[in-house]
C-alpha positions in Angstrom: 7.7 13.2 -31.6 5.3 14.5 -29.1 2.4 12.4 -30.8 4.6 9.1 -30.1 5.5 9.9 -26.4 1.9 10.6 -25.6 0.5 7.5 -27.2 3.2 5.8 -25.3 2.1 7.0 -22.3 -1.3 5.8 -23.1 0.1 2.3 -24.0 1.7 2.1 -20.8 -1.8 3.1 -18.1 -3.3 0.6 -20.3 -0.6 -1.9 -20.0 -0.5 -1.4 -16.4 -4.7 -2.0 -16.1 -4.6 -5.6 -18.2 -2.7 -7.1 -15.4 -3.6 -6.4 -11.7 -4.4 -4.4 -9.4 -5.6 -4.1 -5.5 -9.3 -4.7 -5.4 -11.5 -1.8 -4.6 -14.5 -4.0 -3.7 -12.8 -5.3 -0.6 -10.4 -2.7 0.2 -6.8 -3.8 2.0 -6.5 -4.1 6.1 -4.1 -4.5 8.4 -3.8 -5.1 12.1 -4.1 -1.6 13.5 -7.0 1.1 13.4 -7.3 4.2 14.9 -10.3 4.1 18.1 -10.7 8.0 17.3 -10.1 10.3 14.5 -6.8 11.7 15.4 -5.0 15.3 13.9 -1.8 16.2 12.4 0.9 18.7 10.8 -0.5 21.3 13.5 -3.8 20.2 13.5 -4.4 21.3 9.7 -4.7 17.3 8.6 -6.3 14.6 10.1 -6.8 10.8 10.0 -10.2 9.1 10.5 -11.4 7.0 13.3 -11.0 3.5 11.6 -8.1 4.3 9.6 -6.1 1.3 9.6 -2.5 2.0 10.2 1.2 0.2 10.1 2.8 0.4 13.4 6.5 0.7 12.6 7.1 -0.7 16.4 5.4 -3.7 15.7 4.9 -6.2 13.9 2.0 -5.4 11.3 -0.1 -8.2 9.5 -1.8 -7.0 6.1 -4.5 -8.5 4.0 -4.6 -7.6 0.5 -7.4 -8.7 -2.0 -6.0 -8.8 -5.9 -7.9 -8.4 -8.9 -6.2 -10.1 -12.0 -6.5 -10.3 -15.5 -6.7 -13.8 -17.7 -3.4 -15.0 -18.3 -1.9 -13.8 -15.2 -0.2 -16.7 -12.8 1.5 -14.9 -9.9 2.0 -11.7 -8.5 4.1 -9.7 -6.3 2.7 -7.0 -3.9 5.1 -3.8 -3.5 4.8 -1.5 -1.1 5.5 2.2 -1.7 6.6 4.9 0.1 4.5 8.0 -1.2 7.4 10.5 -1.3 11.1 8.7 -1.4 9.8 5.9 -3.8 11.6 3.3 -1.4 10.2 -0.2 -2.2 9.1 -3.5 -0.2 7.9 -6.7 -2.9 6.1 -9.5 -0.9 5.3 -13.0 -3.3 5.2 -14.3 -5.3 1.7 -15.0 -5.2 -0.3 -18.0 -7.1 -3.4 -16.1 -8.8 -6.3 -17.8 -8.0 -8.4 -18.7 -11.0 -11.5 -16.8 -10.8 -9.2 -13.7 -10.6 -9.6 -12.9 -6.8 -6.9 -13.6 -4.7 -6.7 -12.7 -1.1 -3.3 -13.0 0.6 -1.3 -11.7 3.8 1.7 -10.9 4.6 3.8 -8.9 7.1 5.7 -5.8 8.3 8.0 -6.3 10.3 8.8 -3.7 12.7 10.6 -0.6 11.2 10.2 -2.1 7.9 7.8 0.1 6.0 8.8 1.7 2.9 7.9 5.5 4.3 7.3 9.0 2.7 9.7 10.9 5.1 9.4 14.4 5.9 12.0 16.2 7.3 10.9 16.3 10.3 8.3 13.6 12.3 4.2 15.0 12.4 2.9 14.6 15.2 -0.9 13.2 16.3 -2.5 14.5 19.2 -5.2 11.1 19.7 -7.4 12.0 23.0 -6.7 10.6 25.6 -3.5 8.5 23.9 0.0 9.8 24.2 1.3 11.6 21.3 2.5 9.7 18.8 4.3 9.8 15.4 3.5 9.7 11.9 6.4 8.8 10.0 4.9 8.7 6.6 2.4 7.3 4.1 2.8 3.3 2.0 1.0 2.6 -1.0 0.1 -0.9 -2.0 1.1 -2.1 -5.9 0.7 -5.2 -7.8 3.3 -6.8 -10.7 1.9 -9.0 -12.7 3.6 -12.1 -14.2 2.3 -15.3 -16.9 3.3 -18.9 -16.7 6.9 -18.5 -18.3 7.6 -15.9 -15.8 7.1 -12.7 -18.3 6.1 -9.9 -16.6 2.4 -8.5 -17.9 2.2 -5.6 -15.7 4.6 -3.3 -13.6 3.6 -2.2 -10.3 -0.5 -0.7 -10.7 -0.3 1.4 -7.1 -4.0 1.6 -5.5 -5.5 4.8 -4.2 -4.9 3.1 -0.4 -2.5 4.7 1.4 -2.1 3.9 5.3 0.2 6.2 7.6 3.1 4.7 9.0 3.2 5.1 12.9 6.1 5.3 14.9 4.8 3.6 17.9 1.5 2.2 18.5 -0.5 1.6 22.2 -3.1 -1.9 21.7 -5.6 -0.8 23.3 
């Protein structure tokens, strides 16, 4: 029995791969970067200077670039909160031919999916006003043919941008 699960488990990551996925040549942006590397969760974690960022008081403009397999038509892009599993689906999406599509779309404000702690982190930016990091989304793609059969469940990518209560454009 424990032979069939695990080879069902292999079936599925390889399942998952034929369809699509978010390109790791041209990584996903959004509207919002950090100007300096900022810390965290009492200054033990920290976030980069040119981490892009979703800004849950505004409106936040992301541009994804999606690999895809032969045979696959259109897609949807989920969005994943790391640690509640709540989920966003933008598309569908027409896959382009060559099997690189580019497309944007939008957060509106306090509409990312989030990981929610119990209690907010907060990032001490210099000289910026503390702000707040609500929590971490993930980017997924679901994969579907010409009749509308799905090829591939959500693929998450290893991009993850922080969620940020409220963000100052500088």
């Amino acid at each position: 029995m424990k032979k069939i699960a695990l080879m069902a488990l292999g079936l599925t990551g390889v399942l998952a791969s034929c369809g699509g996925s978010v390109s790791t040549e041209t990584p996903p942006r959004t509207d919002f970067r950090l100007s300096e590397k900022v810390t965290y969760d009492n200054g033990s974690k920290s976030l980069n200077a040119g981490t892009y960022l979703i800004c849950d008081n505004l409106r936040t403009g992301v541009e994804v670039t999606v690999d895809t397999a032969p045979g696959v038509d259109r897609f949807f892009i989920s969005a994943k909160g790391l640690k509640e599993g709540e989920v966003k689906n933008f598309g569908p999406y027409k896959a382009d031919a060559d099997g690189k599509t580019r497309v944007t779309f939008a957060f509106d404000p306090r509409m990312a999916p989030l990981d929610l702690e119990a209690q907010a982190i907060v990032v001490n930016p210099k000289p910026v006003k503390n702000v707040n990091v609500l929590g971490f989304t993930n980017m997924g793609v679901r994969t579907l043919n010409a009749n509308g059969s799905v090829i591939s469940e959500p693929n998450y990518s290893q991009f993850v941008f922080p969620v940020v209560d409220s963000c100052a454009v500088l």
